[in-house]
VOVEXVO-471482 format. One line per 3 residues: number of its first residue (from 1); their letters; for each residue x, z, y of N, C-alpha, C. Coordinates in nm, 2 decimals. Example, Ala and Ser with C-alpha at 12.3 -4.5 7.8 and 13.67 -1.06 7.14 Angstrom:
BEGIN
1> as> 1.32,0.78,-0.57,1.23,0.78,-0.45,1.32,0.78,-0.33  1.28,0.71,-0.22,1.37,0.71,-0.11,1.29,0.79,0.00
//
This chain:
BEGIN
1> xxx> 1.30,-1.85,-0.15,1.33,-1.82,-0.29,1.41,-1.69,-0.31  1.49,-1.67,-0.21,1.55,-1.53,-0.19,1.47,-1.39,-0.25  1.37,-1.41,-0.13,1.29,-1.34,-0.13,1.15,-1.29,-0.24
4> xxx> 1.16,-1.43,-0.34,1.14,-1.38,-0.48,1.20,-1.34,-0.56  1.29,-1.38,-0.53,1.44,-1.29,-0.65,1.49,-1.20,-0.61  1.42,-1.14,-0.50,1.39,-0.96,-0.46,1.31,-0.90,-0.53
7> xxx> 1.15,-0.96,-0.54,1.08,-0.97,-0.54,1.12,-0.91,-0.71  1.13,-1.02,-0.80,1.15,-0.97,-0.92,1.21,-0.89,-1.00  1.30,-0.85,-0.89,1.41,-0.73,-0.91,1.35,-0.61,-0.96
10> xxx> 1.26,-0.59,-0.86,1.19,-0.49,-0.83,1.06,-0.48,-0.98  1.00,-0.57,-0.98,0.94,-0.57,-1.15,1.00,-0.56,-1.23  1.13,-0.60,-1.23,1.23,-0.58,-1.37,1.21,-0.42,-1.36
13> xxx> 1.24,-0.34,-1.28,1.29,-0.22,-1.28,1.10,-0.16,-1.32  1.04,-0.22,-1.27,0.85,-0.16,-1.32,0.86,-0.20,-1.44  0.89,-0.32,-1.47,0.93,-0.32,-1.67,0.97,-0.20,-1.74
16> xxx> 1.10,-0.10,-1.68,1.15,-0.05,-1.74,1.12,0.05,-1.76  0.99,0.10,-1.64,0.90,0.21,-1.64,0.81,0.20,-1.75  0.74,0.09,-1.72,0.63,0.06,-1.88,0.68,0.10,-2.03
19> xxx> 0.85,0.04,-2.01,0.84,0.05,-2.18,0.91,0.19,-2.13  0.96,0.30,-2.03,0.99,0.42,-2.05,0.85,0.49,-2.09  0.76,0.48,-2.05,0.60,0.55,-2.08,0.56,0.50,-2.24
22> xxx> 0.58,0.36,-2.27,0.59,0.34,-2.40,0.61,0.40,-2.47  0.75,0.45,-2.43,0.83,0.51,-2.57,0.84,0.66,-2.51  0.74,0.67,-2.45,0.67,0.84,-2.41,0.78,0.94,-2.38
25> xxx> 0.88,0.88,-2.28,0.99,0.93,-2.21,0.92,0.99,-2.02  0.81,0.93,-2.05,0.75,1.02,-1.92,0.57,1.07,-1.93  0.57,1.17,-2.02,0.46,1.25,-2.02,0.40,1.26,-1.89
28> xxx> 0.30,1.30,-1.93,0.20,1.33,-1.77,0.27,1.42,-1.68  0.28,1.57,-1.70,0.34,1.64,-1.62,0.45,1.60,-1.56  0.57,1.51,-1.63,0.71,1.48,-1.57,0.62,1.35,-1.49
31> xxx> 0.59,1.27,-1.51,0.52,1.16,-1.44,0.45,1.17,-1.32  0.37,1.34,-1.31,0.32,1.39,-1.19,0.40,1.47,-1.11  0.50,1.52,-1.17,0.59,1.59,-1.09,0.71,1.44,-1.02
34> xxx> 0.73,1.35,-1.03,0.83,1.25,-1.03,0.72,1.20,-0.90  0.61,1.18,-0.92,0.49,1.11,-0.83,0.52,1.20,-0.70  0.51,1.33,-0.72,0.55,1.37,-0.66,0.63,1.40,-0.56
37> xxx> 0.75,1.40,-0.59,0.89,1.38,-0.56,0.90,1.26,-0.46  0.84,1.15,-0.49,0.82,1.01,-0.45,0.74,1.03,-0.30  0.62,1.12,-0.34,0.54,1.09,-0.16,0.56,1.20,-0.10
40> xxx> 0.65,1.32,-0.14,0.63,1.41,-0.07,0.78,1.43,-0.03  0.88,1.38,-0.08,1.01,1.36,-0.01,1.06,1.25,-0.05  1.14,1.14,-0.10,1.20,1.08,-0.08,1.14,0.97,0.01
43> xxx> 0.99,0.93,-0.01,0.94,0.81,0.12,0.92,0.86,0.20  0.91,1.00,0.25,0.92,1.03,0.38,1.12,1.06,0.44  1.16,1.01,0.37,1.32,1.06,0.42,1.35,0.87,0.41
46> xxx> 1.28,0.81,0.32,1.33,0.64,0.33,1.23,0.58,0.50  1.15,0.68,0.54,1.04,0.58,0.68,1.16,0.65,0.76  1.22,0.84,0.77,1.32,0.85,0.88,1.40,0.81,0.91
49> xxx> 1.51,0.76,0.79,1.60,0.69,0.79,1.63,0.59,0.82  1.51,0.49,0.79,1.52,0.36,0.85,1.46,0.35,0.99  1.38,0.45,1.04,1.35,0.39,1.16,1.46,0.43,1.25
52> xxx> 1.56,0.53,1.17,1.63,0.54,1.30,1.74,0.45,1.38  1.74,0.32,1.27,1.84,0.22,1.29,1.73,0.15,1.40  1.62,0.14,1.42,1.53,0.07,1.48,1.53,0.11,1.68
55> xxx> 1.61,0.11,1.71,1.61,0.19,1.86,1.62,0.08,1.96  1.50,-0.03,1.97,1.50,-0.12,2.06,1.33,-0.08,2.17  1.34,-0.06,2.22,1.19,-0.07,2.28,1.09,-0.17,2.32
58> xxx> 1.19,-0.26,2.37,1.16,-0.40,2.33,1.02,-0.42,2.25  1.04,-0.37,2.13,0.98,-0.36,2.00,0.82,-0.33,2.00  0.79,-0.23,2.13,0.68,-0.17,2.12,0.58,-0.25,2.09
61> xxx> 0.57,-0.37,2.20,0.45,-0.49,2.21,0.40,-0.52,2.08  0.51,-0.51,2.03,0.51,-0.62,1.87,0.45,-0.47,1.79  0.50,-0.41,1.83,0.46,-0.29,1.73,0.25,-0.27,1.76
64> xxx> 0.25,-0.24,1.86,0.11,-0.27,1.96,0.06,-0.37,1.85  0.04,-0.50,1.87,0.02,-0.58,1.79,-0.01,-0.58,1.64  0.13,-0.52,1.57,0.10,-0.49,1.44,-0.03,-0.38,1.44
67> xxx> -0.01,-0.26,1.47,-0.15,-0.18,1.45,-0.29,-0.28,1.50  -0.29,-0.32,1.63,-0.42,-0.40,1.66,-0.45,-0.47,1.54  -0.37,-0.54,1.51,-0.38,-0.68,1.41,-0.39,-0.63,1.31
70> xxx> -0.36,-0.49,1.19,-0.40,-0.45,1.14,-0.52,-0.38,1.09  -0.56,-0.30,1.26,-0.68,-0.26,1.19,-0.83,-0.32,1.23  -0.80,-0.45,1.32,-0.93,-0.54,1.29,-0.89,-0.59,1.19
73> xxx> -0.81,-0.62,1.12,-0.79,-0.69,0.95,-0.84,-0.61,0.83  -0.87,-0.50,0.87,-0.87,-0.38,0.75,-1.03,-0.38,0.79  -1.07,-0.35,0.88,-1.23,-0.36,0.90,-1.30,-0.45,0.90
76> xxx> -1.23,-0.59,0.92,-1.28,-0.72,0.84,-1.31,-0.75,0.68  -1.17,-0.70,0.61,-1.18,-0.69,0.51,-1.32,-0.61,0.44  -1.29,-0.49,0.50,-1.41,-0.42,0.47,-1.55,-0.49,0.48
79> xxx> -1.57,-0.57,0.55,-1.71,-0.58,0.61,-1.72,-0.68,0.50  -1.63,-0.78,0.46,-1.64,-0.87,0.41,-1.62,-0.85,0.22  -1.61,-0.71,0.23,-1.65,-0.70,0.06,-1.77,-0.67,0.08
82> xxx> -1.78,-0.53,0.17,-1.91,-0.51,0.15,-2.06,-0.57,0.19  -2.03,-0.71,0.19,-2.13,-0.83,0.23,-2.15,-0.87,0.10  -2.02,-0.90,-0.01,-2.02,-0.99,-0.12,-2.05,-0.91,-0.20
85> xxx> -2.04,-0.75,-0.21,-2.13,-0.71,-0.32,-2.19,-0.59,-0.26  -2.28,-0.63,-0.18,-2.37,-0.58,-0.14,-2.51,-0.56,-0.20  -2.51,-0.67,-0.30,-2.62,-0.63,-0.41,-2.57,-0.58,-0.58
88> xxx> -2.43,-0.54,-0.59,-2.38,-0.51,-0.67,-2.47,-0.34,-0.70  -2.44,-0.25,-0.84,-2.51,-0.14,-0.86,-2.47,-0.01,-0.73  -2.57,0.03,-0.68,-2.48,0.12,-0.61,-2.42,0.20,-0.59
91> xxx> -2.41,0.26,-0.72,-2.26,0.39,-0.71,-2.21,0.27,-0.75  -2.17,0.16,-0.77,-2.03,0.08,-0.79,-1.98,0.00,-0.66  -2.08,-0.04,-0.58,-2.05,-0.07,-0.50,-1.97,-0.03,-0.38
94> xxx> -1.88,0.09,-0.35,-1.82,0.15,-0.30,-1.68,0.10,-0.38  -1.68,0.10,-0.50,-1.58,0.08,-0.58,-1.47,-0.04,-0.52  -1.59,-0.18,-0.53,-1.55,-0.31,-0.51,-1.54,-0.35,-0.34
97> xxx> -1.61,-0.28,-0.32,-1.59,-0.31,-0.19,-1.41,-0.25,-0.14  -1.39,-0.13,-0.20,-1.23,-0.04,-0.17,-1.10,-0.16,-0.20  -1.15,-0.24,-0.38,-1.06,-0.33,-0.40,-1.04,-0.42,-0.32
100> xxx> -1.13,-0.53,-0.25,-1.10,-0.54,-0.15,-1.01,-0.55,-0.02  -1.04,-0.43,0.03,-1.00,-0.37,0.14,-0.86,-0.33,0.13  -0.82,-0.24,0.02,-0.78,-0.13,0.08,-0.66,-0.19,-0.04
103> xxx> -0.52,-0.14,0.00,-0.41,-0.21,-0.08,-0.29,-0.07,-0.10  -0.24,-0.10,-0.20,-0.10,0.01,-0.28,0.03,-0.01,-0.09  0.01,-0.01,0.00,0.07,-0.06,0.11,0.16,0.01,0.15
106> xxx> 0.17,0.14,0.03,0.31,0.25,0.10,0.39,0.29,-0.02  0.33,0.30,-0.12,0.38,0.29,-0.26,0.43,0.23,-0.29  0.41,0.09,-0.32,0.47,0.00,-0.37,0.48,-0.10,-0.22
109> xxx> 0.39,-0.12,-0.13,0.43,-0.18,-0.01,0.55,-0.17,0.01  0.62,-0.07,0.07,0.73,-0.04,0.08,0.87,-0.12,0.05  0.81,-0.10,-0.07,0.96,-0.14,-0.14,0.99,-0.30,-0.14
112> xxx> 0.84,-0.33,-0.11,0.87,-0.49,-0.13,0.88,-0.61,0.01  0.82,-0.45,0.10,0.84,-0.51,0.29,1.01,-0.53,0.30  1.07,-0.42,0.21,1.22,-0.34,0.26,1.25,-0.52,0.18
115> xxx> 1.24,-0.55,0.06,1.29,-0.67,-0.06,1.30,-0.77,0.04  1.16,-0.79,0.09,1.14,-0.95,0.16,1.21,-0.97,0.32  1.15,-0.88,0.39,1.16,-0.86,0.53,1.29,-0.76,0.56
118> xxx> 1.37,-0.73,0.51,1.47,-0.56,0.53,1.42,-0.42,0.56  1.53,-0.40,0.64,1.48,-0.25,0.64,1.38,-0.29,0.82  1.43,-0.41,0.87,1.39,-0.44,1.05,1.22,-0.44,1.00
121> xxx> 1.16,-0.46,0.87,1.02,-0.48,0.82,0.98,-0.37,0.82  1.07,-0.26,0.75,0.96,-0.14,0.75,0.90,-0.06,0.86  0.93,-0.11,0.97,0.86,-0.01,1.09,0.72,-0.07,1.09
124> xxx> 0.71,-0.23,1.06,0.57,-0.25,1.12,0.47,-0.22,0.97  0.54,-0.21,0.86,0.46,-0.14,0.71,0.44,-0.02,0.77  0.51,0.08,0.80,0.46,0.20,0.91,0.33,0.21,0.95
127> xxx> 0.32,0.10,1.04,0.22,0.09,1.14,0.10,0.04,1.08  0.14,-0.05,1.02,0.03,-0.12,0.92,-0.05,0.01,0.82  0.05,0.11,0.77,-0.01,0.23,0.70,-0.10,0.34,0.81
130> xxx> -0.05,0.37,0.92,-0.12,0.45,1.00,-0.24,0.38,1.01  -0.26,0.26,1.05,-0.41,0.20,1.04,-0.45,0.16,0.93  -0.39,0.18,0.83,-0.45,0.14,0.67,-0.54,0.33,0.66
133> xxx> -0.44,0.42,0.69,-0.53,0.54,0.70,-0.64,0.60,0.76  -0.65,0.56,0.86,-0.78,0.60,0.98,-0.88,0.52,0.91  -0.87,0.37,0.81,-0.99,0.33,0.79,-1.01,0.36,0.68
136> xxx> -0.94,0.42,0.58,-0.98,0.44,0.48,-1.02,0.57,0.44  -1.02,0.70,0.55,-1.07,0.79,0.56,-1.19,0.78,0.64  -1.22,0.67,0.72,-1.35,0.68,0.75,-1.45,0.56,0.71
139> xxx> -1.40,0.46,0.71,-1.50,0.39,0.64,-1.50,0.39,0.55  -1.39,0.38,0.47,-1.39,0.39,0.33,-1.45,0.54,0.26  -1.46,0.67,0.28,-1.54,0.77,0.29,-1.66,0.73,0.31
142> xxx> -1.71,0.67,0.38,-1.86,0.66,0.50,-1.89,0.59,0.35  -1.87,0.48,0.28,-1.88,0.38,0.17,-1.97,0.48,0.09  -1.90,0.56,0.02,-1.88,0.67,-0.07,-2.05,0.80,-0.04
145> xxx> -2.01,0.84,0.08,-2.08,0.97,0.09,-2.19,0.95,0.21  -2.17,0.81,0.28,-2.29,0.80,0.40,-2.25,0.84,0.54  -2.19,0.92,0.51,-2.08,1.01,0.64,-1.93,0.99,0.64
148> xxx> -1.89,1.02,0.79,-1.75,1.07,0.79,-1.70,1.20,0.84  -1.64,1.28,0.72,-1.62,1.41,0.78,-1.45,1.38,0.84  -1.49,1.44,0.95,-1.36,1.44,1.00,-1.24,1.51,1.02
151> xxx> -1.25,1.66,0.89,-1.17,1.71,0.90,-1.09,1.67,0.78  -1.18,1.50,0.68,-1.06,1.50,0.57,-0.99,1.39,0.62  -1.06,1.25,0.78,-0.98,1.24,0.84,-0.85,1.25,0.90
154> xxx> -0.88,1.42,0.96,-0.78,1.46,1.01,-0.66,1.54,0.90  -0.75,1.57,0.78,-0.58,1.60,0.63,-0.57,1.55,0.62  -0.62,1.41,0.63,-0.52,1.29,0.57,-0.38,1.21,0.67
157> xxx> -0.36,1.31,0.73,-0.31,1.30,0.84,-0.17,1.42,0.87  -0.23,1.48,0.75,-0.11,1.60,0.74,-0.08,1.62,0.62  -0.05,1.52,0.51,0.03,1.50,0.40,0.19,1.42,0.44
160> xxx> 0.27,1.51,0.37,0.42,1.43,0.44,0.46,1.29,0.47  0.38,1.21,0.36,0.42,1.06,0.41,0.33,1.10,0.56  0.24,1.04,0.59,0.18,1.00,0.71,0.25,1.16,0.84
163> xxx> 0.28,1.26,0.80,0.36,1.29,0.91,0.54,1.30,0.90  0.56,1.20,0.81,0.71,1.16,0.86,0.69,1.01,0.89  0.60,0.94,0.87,0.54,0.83,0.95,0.54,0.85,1.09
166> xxx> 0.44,0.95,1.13,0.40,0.97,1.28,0.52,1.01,1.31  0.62,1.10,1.29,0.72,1.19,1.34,0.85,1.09,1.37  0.87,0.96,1.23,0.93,0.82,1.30,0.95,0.77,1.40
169> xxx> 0.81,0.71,1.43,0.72,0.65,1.55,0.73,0.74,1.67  0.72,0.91,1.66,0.75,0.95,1.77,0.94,0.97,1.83  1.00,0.94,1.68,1.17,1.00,1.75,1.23,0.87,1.82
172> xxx> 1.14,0.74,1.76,1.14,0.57,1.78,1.12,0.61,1.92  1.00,0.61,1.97,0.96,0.57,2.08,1.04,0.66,2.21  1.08,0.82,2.15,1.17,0.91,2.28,1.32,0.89,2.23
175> xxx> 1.33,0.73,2.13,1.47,0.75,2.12,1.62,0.84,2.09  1.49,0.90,2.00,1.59,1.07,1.96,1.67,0.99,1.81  1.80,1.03,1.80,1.87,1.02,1.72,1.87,1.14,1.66
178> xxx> 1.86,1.15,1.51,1.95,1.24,1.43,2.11,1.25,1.40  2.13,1.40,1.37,2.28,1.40,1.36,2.34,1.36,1.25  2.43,1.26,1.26,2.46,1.15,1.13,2.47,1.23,0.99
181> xxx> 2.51,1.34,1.02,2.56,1.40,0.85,2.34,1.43,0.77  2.26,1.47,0.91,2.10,1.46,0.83,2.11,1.30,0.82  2.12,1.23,0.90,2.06,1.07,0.89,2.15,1.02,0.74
184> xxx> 2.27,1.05,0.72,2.30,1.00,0.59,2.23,1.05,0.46  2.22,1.22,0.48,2.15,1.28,0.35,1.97,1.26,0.37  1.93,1.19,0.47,1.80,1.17,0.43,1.81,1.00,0.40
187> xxx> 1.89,0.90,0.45,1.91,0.82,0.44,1.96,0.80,0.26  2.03,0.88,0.20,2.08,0.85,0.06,1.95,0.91,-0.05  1.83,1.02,0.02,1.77,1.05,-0.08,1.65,0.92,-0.04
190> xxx> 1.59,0.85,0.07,1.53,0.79,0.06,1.56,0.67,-0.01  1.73,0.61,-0.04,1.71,0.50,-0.14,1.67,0.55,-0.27  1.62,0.63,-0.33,1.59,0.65,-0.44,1.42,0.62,-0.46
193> xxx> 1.38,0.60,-0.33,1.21,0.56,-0.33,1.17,0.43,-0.42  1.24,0.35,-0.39,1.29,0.22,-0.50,1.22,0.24,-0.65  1.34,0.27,-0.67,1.33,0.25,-0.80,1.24,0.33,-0.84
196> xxx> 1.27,0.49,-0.81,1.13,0.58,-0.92,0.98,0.53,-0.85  0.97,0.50,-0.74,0.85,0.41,-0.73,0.78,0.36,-0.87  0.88,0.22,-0.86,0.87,0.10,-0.94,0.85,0.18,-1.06
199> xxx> 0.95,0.25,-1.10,0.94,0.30,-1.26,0.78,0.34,-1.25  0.73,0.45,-1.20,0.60,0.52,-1.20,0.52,0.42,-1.25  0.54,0.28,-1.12,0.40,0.25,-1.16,0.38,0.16,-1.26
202> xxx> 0.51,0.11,-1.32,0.53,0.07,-1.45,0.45,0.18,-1.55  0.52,0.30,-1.55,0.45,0.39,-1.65,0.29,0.40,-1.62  0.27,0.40,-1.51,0.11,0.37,-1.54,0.05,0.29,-1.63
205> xxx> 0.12,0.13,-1.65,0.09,0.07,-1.66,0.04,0.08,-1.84  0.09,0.19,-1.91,0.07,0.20,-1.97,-0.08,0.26,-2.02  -0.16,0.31,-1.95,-0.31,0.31,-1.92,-0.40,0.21,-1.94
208> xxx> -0.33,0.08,-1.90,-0.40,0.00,-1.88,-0.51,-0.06,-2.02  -0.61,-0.09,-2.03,-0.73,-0.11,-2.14,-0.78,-0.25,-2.13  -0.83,-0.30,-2.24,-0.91,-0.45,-2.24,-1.00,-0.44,-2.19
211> xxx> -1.06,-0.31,-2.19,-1.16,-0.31,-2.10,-1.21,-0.30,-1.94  -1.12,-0.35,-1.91,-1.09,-0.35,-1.76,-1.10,-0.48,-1.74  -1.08,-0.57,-1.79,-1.10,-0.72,-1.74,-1.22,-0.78,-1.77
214> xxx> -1.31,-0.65,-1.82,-1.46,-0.74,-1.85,-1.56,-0.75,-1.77  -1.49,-0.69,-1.62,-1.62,-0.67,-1.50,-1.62,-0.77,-1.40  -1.72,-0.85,-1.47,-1.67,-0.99,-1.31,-1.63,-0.93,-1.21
217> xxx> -1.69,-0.86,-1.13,-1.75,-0.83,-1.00,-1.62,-0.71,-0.99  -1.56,-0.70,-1.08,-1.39,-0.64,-1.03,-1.29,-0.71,-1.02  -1.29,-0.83,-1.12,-1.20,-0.94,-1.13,-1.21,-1.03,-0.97
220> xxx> -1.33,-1.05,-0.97,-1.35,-1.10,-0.82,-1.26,-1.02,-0.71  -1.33,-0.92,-0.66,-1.28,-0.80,-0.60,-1.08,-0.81,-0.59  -1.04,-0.84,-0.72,-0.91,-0.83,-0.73,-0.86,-0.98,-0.67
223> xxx> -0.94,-1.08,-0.75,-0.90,-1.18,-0.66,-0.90,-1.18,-0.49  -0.97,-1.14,-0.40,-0.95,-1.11,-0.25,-0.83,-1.03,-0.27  -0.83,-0.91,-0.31,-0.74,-0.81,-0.28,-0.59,-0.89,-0.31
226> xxx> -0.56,-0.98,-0.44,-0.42,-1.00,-0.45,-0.41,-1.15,-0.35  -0.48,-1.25,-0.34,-0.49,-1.39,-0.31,-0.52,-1.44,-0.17  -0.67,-1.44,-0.18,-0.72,-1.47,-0.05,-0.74,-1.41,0.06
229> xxx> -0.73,-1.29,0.08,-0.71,-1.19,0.14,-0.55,-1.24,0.21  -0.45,-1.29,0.14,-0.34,-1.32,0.20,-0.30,-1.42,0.28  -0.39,-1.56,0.21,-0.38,-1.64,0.31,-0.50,-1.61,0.46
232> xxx> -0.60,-1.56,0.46,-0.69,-1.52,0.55,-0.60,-1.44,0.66  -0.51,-1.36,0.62,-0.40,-1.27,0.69,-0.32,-1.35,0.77  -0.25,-1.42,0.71,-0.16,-1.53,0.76,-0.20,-1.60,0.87
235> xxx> -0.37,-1.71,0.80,-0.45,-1.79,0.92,-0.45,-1.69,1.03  -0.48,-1.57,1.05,-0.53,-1.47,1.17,-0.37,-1.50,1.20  -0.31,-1.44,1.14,-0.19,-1.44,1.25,-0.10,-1.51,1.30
238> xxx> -0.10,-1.62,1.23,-0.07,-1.80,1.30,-0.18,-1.81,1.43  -0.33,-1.82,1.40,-0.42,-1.84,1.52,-0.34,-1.73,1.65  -0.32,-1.62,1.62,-0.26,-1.53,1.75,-0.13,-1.53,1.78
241> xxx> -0.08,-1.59,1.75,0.06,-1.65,1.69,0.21,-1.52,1.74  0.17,-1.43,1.61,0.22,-1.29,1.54,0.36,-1.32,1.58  0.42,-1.27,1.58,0.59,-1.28,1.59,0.59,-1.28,1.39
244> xxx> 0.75,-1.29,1.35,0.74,-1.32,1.22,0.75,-1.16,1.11  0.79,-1.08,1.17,0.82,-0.97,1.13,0.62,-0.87,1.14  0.55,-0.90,1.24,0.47,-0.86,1.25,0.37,-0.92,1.14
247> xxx> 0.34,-1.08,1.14,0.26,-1.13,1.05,0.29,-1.09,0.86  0.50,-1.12,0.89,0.48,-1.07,0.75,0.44,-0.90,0.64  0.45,-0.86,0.79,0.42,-0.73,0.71,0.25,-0.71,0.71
250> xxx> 0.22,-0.77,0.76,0.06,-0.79,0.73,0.06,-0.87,0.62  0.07,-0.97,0.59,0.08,-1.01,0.47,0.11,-0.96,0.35  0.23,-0.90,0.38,0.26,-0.83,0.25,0.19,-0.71,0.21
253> xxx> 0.19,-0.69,0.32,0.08,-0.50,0.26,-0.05,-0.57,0.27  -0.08,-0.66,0.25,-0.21,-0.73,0.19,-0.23,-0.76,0.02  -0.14,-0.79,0.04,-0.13,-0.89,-0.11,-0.08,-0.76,-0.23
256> xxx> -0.09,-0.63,-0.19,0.00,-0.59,-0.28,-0.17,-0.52,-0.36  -0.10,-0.49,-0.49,-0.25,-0.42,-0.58,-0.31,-0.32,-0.51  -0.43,-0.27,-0.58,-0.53,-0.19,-0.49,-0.49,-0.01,-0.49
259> xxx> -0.54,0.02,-0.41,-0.49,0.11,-0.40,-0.50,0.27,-0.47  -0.41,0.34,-0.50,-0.42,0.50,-0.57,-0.52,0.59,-0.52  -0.56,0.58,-0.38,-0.61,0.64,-0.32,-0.75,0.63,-0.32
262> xxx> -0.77,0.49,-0.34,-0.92,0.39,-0.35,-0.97,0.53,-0.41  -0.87,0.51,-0.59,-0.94,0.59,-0.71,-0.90,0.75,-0.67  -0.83,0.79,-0.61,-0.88,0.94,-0.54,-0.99,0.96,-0.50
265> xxx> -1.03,0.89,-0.41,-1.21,0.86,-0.35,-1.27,0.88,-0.42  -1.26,0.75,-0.52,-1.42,0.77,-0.59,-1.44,0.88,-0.71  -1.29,0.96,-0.69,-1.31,1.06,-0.81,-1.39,1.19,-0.69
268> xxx> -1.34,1.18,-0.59,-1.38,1.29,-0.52,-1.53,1.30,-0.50  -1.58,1.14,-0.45,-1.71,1.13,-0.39,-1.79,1.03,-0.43  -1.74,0.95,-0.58,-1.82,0.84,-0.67,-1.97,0.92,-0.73
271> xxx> -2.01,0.85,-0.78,-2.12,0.90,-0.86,-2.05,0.84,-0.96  -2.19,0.84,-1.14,-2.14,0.75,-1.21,-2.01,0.75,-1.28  -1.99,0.58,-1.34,-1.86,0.54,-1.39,-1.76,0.50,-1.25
274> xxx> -1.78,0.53,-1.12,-1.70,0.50,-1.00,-1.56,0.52,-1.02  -1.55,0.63,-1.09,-1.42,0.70,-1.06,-1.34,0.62,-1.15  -1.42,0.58,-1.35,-1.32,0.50,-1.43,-1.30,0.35,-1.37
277> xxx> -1.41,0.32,-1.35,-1.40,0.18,-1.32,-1.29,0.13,-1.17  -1.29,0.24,-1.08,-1.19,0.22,-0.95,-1.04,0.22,-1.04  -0.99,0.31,-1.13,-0.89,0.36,-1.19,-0.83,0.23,-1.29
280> xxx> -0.95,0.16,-1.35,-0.92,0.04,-1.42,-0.88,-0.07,-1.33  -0.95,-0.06,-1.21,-0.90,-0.18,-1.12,-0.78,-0.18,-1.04  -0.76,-0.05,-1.01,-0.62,-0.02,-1.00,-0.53,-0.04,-1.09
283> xxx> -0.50,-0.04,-1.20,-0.41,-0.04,-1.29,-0.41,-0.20,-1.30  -0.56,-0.28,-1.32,-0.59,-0.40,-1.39,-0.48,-0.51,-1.26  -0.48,-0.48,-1.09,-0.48,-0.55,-0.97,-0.28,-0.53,-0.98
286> xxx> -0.29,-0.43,-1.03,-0.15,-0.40,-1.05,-0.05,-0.50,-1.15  -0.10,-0.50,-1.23,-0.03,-0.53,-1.38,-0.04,-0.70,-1.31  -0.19,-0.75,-1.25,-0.20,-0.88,-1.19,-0.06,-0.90,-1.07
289> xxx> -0.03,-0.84,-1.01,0.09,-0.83,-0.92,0.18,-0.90,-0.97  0.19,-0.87,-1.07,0.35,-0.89,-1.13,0.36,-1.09,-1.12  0.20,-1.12,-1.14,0.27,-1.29,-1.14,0.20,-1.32,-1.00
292> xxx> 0.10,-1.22,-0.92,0.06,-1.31,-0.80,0.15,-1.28,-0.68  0.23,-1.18,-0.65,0.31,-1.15,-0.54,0.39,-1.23,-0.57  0.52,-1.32,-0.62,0.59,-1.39,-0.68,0.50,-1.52,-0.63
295> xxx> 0.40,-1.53,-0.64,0.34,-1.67,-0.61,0.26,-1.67,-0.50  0.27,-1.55,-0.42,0.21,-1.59,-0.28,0.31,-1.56,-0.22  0.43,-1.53,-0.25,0.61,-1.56,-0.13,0.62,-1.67,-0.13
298> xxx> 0.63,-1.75,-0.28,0.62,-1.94,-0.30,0.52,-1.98,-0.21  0.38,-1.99,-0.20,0.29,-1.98,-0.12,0.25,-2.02,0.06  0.35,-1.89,0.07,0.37,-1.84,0.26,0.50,-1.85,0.26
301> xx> 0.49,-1.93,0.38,0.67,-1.95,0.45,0.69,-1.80,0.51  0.78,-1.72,0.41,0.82,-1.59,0.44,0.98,-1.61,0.49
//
């Protein structure tokens, strides 16, 4: 119960973003500049900060695990949209299949691994994101264009979140400490990932259209991505029987809405309505969050 009255904390404060965009206190530009701010420093100064309290080695196995366990989960997922709408239209079918698969797991993940699990959760959301990356630049691309080019692999790989990710995982592993006066001032600007998170994607929410909930074959799609997708997560990691910190952060960066990125894709390499209809499902999986994460913590013994 705790752990949904974290949980809701955290949407009160995405409430407050919605009616801030309402009442048109965050225009596009301040909204992209703030988006900004969010992945290109403060969540990369909230992954250094916290992992540097993390200095057990111990840990590695479990960490080992988490990536394994995540990314046969992520290419299962995959395989298993793209089975179920495999006769769907085919410039859309890239779409549904991403909903699916592929989940908001650093954006909003984050904040709600840190809510449920602490700060001891966010190393393996970390890990869970480095293999949420590799597949979503290559299969998830391959979906799209037929191919995988490997050099947008490899930039997706040199945007600041994913190299203050890797750069974590490497000071983790040679047990390099920072000198406390950086570890405090990156530590104080990463608590602010929180909240303007939350706010943002509240203000998105203001996007959001009736016409978004009229596409079975997305509503579906959302259902795996917010629901079943989580208990399927769970079964796998009871059957291999996960330590608790590892299973939940699979879970949670499961269950969370679809992802920003999905709809970067299909704008880059959709045909078609790809690009509106990924962007509606995004917003639609999101706004659905607010009552299904709250009822898959009820749900799963977190």
């Amino acid at each position: 119960m705790q752990a949904v009255t974290e949980v809701l904390v955290l949407f009160i404060i995405m409430l407050v973003g919605f009616l801030a965009g309402k009442l048109r206190f965050f225009p596009t530009p301040v909204l992209k500049g703030i988006n900004g701010l969010v992945l290109n420093i403060t969540l990369p100064c909230l992954m250094l900060a916290a992992l540097q309290n993390e200095s057990d080695l111990s840990l590695l196995p479990s960490l080992a695990e988490e990536f394994l366990l995540s990314l046969v989960f992520l290419l299962l997922s995959f395989a298993i949209g793209a089975l179920i709408f495999m006769r769907a239209k085919k410039d859309l079918r890239p779409v549904y299949t991403h909903m699916v698969t592929f989940s908001n797991c650093g954006f909003m993940g984050y904040p709600v691994v840190i809510a449920v699990l602490g700060q001891a959760g966010l190393i393996y959301a970390v890990v869970y994101n480095v293999a949420f990356n590799i597949v979503i630049w290559s299969c998830g691309q391959l979906s799209y264009t037929g191919r995988v080019n490997v050099k947008s692999v490899l930039r997706s790989l040199l945007n600041p979140a994913m190299i203050s990710a890797l750069l974590s995982l490497v000071l983790f592993l040679l047990q390099v400490k920072l000198p406390d006066v950086v570890y405090r001032a990156f530590d104080s600007v990463g608590d602010m990932t929180t909240p303007l998170s939350m706010m943002i994607i509240g203000a998105r929410l203001t996007e959001l259209s009736l016409k978004h909930i009229k596409d079975f074959r997305m509503l579906l799609a959302i259902s795996f991505r917010l629901v079943l997708l989580g208990f399927l997560a769970y079964g796998i990691s009871y059957i291999v029987g996960a330590p608790k910190l590892v299973w939940g952060a699979l879970c949670l960066c499961t269950i969370m809405p679809g992802s920003a990125i999905s709809a970067m894709q299909s704008e880059a390499f959709g045909r078609g309505d790809a690009s509106v209809l990924s962007a509606g499902g995004v917003a639609l999986s999101t706004a659905l969050s607010v009552a299904t994460i709250p009822l898959m913590l009820l749900l799963l013994p977190f």
